[in-house]
PAZAPA-4460 file (N, C-alpha, C; in steps of 0.05 Angstrom, whole numbers, plus 32768, in hexadecimal, padded with zeros to 4 digits):
% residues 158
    n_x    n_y    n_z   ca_x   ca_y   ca_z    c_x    c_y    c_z   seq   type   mol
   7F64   812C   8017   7F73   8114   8010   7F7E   811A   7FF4     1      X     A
   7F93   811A   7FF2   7FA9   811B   7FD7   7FA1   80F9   7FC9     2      X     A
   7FA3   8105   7FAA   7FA6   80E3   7F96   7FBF   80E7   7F82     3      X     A
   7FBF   80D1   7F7F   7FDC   80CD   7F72   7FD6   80D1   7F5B     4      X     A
   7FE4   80C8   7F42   7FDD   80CF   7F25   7FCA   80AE   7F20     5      X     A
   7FB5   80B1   7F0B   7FB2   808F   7F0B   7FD1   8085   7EEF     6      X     A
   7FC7   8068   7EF6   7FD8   8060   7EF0   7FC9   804D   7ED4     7      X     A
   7FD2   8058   7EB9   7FC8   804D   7EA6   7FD0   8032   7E94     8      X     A
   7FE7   8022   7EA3   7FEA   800D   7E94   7FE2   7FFB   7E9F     9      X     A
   7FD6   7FE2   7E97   7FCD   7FCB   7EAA   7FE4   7FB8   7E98    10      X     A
   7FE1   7FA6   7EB7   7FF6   7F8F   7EB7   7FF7   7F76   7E9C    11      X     A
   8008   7F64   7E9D   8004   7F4A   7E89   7FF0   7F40   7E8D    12      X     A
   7FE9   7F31   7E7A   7FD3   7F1B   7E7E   7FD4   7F0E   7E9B    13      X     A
   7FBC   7F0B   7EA7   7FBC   7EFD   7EC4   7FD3   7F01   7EDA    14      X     A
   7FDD   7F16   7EDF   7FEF   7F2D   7EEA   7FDB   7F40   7EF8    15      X     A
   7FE5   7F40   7F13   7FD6   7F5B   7F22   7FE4   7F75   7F12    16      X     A
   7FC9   7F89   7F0D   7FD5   7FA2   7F0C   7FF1   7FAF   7F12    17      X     A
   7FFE   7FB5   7EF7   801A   7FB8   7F03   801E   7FE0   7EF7    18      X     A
   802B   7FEE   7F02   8038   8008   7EF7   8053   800F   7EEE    19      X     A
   8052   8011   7ED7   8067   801A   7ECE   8086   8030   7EE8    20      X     A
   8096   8026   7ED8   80AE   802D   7EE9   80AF   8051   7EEA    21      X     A
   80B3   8063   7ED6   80A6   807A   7EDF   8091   807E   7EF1    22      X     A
   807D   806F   7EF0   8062   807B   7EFF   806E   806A   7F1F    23      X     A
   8076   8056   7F2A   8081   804B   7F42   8089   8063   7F47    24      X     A
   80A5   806E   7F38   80B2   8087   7F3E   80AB   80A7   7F4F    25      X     A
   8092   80A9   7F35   8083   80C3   7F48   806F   80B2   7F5B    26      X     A
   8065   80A8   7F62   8054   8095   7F76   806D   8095   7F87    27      X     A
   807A   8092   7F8C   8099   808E   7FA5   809B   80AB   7FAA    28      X     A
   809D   80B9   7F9C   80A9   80DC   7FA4   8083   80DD   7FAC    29      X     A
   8075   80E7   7FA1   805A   80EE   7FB0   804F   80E2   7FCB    30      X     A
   805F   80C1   7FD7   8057   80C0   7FEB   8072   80D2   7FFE    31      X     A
   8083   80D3   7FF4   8092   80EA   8004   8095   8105   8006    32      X     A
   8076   810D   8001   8069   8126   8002   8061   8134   8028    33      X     A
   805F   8124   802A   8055   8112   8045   8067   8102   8057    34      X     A
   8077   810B   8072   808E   80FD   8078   807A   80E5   808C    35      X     A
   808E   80C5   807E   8087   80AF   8091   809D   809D   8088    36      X     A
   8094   808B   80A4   80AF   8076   80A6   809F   805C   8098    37      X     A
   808B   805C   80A3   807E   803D   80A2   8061   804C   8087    38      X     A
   806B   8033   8073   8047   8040   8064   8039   8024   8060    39      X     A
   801D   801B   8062   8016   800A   8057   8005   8012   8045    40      X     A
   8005   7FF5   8027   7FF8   7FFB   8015   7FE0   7FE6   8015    41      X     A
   7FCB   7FF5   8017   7FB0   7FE3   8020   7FA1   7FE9   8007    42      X     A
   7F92   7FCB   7FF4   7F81   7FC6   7FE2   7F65   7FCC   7FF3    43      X     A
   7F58   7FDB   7FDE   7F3A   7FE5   7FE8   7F2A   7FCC   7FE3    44      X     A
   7F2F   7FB9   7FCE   7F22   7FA0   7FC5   7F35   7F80   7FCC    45      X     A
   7F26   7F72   7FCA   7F3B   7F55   7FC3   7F44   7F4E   7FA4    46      X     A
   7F5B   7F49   7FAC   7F62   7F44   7F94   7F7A   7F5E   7F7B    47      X     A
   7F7D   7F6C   7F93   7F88   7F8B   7F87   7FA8   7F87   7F88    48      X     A
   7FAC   7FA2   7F7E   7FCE   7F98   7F7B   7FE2   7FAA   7F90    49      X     A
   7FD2   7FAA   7FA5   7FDD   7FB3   7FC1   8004   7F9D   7FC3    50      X     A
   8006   7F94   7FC2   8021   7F82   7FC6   8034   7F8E   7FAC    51      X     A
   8022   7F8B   7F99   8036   7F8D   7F7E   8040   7FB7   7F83    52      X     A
   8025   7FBD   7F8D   8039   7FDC   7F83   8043   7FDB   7F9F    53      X     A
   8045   7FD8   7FBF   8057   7FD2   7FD3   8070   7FD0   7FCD    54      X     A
   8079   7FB7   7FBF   808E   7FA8   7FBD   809D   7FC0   7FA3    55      X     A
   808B   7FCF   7F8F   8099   7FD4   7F86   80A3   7FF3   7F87    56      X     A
   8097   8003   7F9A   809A   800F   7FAD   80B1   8018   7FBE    57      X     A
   80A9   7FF6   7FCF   80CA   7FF5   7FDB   80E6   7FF6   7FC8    58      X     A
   80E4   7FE9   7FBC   80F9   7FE5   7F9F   8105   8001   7F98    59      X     A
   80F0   8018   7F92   80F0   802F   7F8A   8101   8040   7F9A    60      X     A
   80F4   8034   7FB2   8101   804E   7FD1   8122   803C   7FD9    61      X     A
   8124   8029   7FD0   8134   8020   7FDA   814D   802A   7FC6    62      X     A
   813D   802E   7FB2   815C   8034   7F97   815E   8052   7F9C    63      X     A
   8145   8069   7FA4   8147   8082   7FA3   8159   8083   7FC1    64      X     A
   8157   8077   7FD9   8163   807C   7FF1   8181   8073   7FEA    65      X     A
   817F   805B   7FE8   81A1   8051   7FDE   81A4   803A   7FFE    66      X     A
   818A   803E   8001   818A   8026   8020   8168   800B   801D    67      X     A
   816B   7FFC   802C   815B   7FF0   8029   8138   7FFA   8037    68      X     A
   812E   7FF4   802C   810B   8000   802E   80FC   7FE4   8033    69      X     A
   80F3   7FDE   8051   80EC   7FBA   805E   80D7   7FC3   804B    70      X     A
   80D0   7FA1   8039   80B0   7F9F   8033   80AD   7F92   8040    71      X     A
   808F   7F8D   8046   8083   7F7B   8063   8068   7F79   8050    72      X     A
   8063   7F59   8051   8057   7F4C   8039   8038   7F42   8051    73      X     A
   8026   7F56   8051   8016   7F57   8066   7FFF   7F47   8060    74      X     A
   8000   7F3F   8047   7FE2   7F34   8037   7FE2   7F22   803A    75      X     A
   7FC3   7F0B   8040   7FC7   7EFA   804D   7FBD   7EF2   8065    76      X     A
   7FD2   7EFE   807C   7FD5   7F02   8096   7FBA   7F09   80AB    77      X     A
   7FC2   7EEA   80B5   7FA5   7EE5   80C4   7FA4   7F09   80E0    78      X     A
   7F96   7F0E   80F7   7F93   7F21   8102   7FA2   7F1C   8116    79      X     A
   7FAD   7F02   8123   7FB8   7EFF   812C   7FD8   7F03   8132    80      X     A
   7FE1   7F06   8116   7FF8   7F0E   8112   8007   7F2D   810E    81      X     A
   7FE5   7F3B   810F   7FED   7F59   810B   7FFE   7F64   8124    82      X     A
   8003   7F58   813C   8016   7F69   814A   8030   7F5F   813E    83      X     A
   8037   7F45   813A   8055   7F48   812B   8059   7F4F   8113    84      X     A
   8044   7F55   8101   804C   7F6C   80E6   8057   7F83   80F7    85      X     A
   8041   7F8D   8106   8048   7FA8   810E   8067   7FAD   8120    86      X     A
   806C   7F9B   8134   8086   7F91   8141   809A   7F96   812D    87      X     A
   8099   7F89   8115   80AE   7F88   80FE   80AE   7FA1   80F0    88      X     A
   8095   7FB0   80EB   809B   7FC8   80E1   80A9   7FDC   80EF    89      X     A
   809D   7FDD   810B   80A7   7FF4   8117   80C2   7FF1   8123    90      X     A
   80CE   7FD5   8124   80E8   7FD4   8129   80FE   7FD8   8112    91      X     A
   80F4   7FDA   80FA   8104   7FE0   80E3   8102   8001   80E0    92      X     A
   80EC   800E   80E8   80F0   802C   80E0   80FB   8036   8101    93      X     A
   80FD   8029   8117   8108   8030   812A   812A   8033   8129    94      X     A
   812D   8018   811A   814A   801D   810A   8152   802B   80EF    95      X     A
   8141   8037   80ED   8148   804F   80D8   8142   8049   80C3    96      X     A
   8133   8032   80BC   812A   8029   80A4   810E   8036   8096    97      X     A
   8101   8039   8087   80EB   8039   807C   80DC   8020   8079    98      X     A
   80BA   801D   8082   80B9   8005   8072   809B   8000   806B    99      X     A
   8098   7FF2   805A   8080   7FED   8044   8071   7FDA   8044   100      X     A
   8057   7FD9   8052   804B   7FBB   804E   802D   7FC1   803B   101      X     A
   802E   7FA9   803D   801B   7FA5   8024   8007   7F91   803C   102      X     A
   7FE9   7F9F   803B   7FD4   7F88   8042   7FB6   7F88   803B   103      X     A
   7FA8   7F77   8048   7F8C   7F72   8024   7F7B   7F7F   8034   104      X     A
   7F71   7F89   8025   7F57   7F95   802C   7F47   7F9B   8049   105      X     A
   7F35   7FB0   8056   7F32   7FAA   8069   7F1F   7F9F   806B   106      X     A
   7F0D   7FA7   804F   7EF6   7F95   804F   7EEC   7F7A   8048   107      X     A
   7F0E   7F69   8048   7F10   7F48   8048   7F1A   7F40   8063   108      X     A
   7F2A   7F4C   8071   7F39   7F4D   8083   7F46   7F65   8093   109      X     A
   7F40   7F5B   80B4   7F40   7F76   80C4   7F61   7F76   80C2   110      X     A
   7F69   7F69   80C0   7F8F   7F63   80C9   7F98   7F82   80C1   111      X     A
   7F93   7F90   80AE   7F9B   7F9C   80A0   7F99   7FB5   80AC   112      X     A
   7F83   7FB9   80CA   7F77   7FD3   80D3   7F94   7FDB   80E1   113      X     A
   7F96   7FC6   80F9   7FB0   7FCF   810C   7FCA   7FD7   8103   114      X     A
   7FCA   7FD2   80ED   7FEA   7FD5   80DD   7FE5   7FE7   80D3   115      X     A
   7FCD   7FF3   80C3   7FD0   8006   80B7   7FCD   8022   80D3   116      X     A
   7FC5   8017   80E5   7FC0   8032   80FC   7FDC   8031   810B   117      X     A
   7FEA   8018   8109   8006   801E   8116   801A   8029   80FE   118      X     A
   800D   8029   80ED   8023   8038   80D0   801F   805F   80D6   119      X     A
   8033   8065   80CA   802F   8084   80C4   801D   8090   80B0   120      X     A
   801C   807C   8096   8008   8085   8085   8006   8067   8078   121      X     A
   7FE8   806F   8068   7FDC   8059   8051   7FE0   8069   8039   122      X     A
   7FDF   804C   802D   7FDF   8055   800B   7FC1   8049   8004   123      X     A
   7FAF   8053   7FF6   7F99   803C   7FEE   7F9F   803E   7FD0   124      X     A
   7F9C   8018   7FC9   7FA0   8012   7FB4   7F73   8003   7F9E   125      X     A
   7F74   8017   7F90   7F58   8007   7F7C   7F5A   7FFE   7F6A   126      X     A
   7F52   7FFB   7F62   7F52   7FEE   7F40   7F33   7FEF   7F37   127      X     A
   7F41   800A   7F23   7F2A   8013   7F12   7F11   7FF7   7F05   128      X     A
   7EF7   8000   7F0E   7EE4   7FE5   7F06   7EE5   7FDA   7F0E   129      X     A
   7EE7   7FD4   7F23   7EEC   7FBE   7F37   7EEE   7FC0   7F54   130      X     A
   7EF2   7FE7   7F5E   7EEF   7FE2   7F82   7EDD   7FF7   7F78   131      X     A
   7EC3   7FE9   7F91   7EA8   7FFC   7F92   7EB3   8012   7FA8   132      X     A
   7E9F   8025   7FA8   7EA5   803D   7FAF   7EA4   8035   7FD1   133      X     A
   7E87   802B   7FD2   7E8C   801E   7FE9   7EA2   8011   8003   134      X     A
   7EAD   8001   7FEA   7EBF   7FFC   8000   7EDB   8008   7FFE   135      X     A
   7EDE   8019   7FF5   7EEE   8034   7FF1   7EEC   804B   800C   136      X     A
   7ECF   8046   8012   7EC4   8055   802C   7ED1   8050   8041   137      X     A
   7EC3   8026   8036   7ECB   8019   8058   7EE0   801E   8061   138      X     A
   7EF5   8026   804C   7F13   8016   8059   7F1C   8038   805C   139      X     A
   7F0F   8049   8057   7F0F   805E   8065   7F0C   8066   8077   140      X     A
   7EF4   8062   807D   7EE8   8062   809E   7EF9   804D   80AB   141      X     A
   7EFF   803D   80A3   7F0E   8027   80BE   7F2D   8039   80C3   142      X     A
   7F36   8037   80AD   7F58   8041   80B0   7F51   8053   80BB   143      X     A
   7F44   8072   80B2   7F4B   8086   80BC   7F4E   809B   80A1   144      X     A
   7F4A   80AE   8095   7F41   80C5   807E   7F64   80CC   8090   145      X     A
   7F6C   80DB   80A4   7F84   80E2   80A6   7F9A   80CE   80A1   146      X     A
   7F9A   80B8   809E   7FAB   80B1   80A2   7FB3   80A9   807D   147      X     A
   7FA8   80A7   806A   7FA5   80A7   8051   7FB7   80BF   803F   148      X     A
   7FC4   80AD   803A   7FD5   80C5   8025   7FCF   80C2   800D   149      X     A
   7FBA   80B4   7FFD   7FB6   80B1   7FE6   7FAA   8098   7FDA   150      X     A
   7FA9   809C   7FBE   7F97   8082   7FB5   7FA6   8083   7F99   151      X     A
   7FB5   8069   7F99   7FBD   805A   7F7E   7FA7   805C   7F65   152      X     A
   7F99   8056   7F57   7F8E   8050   7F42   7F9F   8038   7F2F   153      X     A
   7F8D   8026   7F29   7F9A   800F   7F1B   7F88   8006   7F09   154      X     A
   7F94   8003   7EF0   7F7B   7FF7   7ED8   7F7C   7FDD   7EDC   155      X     A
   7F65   7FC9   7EDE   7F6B   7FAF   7EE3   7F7C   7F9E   7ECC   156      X     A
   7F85   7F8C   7ED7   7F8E   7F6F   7EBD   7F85   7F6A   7EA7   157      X     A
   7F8F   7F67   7E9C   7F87   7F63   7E80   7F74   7F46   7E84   158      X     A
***
Protein backbone atom coordinates (compact mmCIF):
# COMPACT_ATOMS: atom_id res chain seq x y z
CA UNK A 1 0.00 0.00 0.00
CA UNK A 2 1.43 3.45 -1.19
CA UNK A 3 0.93 6.83 1.44
CA UNK A 4 0.63 10.09 0.38
CA UNK A 5 2.77 12.90 1.88
CA UNK A 6 1.15 13.89 5.48
CA UNK A 7 -0.33 16.86 5.41
CA UNK A 8 1.02 19.47 7.95
CA UNK A 9 -1.38 22.36 8.23
CA UNK A 10 -4.52 22.02 10.32
CA UNK A 11 -7.64 23.88 9.58
CA UNK A 12 -9.34 27.29 11.34
CA UNK A 13 -10.62 27.20 14.51
CA UNK A 14 -13.65 24.61 14.61
CA UNK A 15 -12.99 23.73 10.77
CA UNK A 16 -12.48 20.10 9.73
CA UNK A 17 -8.94 19.47 8.79
CA UNK A 18 -8.25 21.28 5.72
CA UNK A 19 -4.82 21.01 3.12
CA UNK A 20 -3.27 23.49 1.68
CA UNK A 21 -3.67 24.11 -2.15
CA UNK A 22 -0.17 22.75 -3.19
CA UNK A 23 -0.54 19.66 -1.07
CA UNK A 24 -4.58 19.00 -2.78
CA UNK A 25 -2.31 19.34 -5.88
CA UNK A 26 0.24 16.49 -5.37
CA UNK A 27 -2.61 14.40 -3.49
CA UNK A 28 -4.66 14.74 -7.14
CA UNK A 29 -1.50 13.73 -9.32
CA UNK A 30 -0.53 10.71 -6.72
CA UNK A 31 -4.03 9.38 -6.85
CA UNK A 32 -3.35 9.27 -10.62
CA UNK A 33 -0.56 7.01 -10.14
CA UNK A 34 -3.06 4.39 -10.28
CA UNK A 35 -5.71 4.55 -13.23
CA UNK A 36 -9.56 4.94 -11.89
CA UNK A 37 -12.81 6.42 -12.81
CA UNK A 38 -14.70 6.31 -9.56
CA UNK A 39 -12.49 6.98 -6.09
CA UNK A 40 -14.09 7.12 -2.75
CA UNK A 41 -12.69 9.00 0.13
CA UNK A 42 -13.48 7.06 3.34
CA UNK A 43 -12.67 8.58 7.11
CA UNK A 44 -11.11 5.80 9.27
CA UNK A 45 -12.85 7.72 12.33
CA UNK A 46 -16.09 9.97 12.88
CA UNK A 47 -15.73 13.10 12.61
CA UNK A 48 -12.70 13.27 9.87
CA UNK A 49 -12.30 15.39 6.99
CA UNK A 50 -13.19 12.73 4.38
CA UNK A 51 -15.82 15.39 2.52
CA UNK A 52 -13.56 18.39 2.90
CA UNK A 53 -10.44 16.80 1.08
CA UNK A 54 -13.24 14.90 -1.58
CA UNK A 55 -14.75 18.02 -2.51
CA UNK A 56 -11.50 19.51 -2.71
CA UNK A 57 -10.14 16.97 -4.77
CA UNK A 58 -12.79 17.11 -7.13
CA UNK A 59 -12.12 20.91 -7.52
CA UNK A 60 -8.44 20.02 -8.23
CA UNK A 61 -9.19 17.25 -10.98
CA UNK A 62 -11.67 19.27 -12.35
CA UNK A 63 -9.30 22.47 -13.02
CA UNK A 64 -6.27 19.93 -13.93
CA UNK A 65 -8.80 17.97 -16.58
CA UNK A 66 -10.51 21.23 -17.88
CA UNK A 67 -13.89 19.01 -17.41
CA UNK A 68 -16.10 18.40 -14.56
CA UNK A 69 -15.01 15.71 -11.73
CA UNK A 70 -19.00 14.43 -10.01
CA UNK A 71 -18.55 14.83 -6.14
CA UNK A 72 -21.02 12.52 -4.57
CA UNK A 73 -21.56 13.73 -0.98
CA UNK A 74 -21.89 10.07 0.54
CA UNK A 75 -21.70 11.04 4.32
CA UNK A 76 -24.55 10.60 6.17
CA UNK A 77 -26.29 8.18 3.93
CA UNK A 78 -28.41 5.68 5.54
CA UNK A 79 -27.49 1.76 3.76
CA UNK A 80 -30.29 1.94 2.10
CA UNK A 81 -29.40 4.39 -0.26
CA UNK A 82 -26.02 2.83 -1.20
CA UNK A 83 -27.35 1.41 -4.48
CA UNK A 84 -28.33 4.93 -5.79
CA UNK A 85 -24.88 6.48 -4.70
CA UNK A 86 -23.46 3.75 -6.60
CA UNK A 87 -26.21 4.06 -9.73
CA UNK A 88 -25.02 7.81 -9.79
CA UNK A 89 -21.45 7.12 -9.71
CA UNK A 90 -21.19 4.60 -12.20
CA UNK A 91 -23.45 6.37 -14.55
CA UNK A 92 -21.22 9.52 -14.52
CA UNK A 93 -17.87 7.55 -15.16
CA UNK A 94 -19.85 5.45 -17.74
CA UNK A 95 -20.25 8.86 -19.41
CA UNK A 96 -16.79 9.60 -19.30
CA UNK A 97 -16.75 11.46 -16.24
CA UNK A 98 -14.60 10.83 -13.19
CA UNK A 99 -16.13 10.81 -9.86
CA UNK A 100 -15.45 11.35 -6.12
CA UNK A 101 -17.43 10.50 -3.14
CA UNK A 102 -16.89 11.11 0.11
CA UNK A 103 -18.45 8.58 3.01
CA UNK A 104 -18.07 8.11 6.97
CA UNK A 105 -16.46 5.67 8.30
CA UNK A 106 -16.98 1.99 8.14
CA UNK A 107 -16.75 1.66 11.52
CA UNK A 108 -19.94 4.14 12.16
CA UNK A 109 -21.60 3.01 9.18
CA UNK A 110 -21.73 0.06 6.75
CA UNK A 111 -23.20 2.46 3.78
CA UNK A 112 -19.79 3.15 3.00
CA UNK A 113 -18.65 -0.78 2.28
CA UNK A 114 -20.74 -1.18 -1.08
CA UNK A 115 -19.61 2.05 -2.63
CA UNK A 116 -16.36 1.74 -1.78
CA UNK A 117 -16.35 -2.08 -3.44
CA UNK A 118 -18.36 -0.69 -6.42
CA UNK A 119 -15.55 2.20 -6.68
CA UNK A 120 -12.15 1.49 -8.46
CA UNK A 121 -10.12 2.69 -5.62
CA UNK A 122 -10.24 4.18 -1.88
CA UNK A 123 -8.51 6.93 -0.46
CA UNK A 124 -8.29 6.51 3.50
CA UNK A 125 -8.50 9.64 5.23
CA UNK A 126 -6.96 9.91 9.58
CA UNK A 127 -6.30 12.41 11.57
CA UNK A 128 -3.26 12.24 13.35
CA UNK A 129 -4.37 11.63 17.42
CA UNK A 130 -7.35 10.84 16.86
CA UNK A 131 -7.94 7.44 14.47
CA UNK A 132 -6.80 4.41 16.53
CA UNK A 133 -4.91 1.98 14.75
CA UNK A 134 -7.61 -0.22 15.22
CA UNK A 135 -9.97 1.01 13.37
CA UNK A 136 -7.55 1.78 10.61
CA UNK A 137 -7.48 -2.20 10.46
CA UNK A 138 -11.23 -2.44 10.48
CA UNK A 139 -11.88 -0.42 7.56
CA UNK A 140 -9.19 -2.38 6.00
CA UNK A 141 -10.32 -5.62 6.39
CA UNK A 142 -13.92 -4.57 5.36
CA UNK A 143 -12.94 -2.49 2.08
CA UNK A 144 -10.33 -4.63 0.98
CA UNK A 145 -5.97 -3.90 1.37
CA UNK A 146 -6.31 -4.05 -2.74
CA UNK A 147 -8.51 -1.85 -3.30
CA UNK A 148 -6.62 1.14 -1.16
CA UNK A 149 -4.54 3.53 -2.84
CA UNK A 150 -3.40 5.33 0.14
CA UNK A 151 -3.81 7.16 3.35
CA UNK A 152 -4.28 11.01 3.73
CA UNK A 153 -2.71 12.09 7.05
CA UNK A 154 -4.42 15.14 8.68
CA UNK A 155 -3.41 17.19 11.82
CA UNK A 156 -6.57 17.76 13.72
CA UNK A 157 -8.42 21.38 14.36
CA UNK A 158 -7.19 23.60 16.10
Amino acid sequence: MSFFPQVTEAAEAAAAPMLRERELQQLWFATLRTSWSSLVVMDTHPGGGALEVAKALADVGGVQRGSDVRLIEATGAELGRAASIISEMTTHVLNGGLAVAAVDPVVQSQTGVPIAMAADAVLLVVTLGRTGLDAVERTVELVGRERILGCVALHPAA
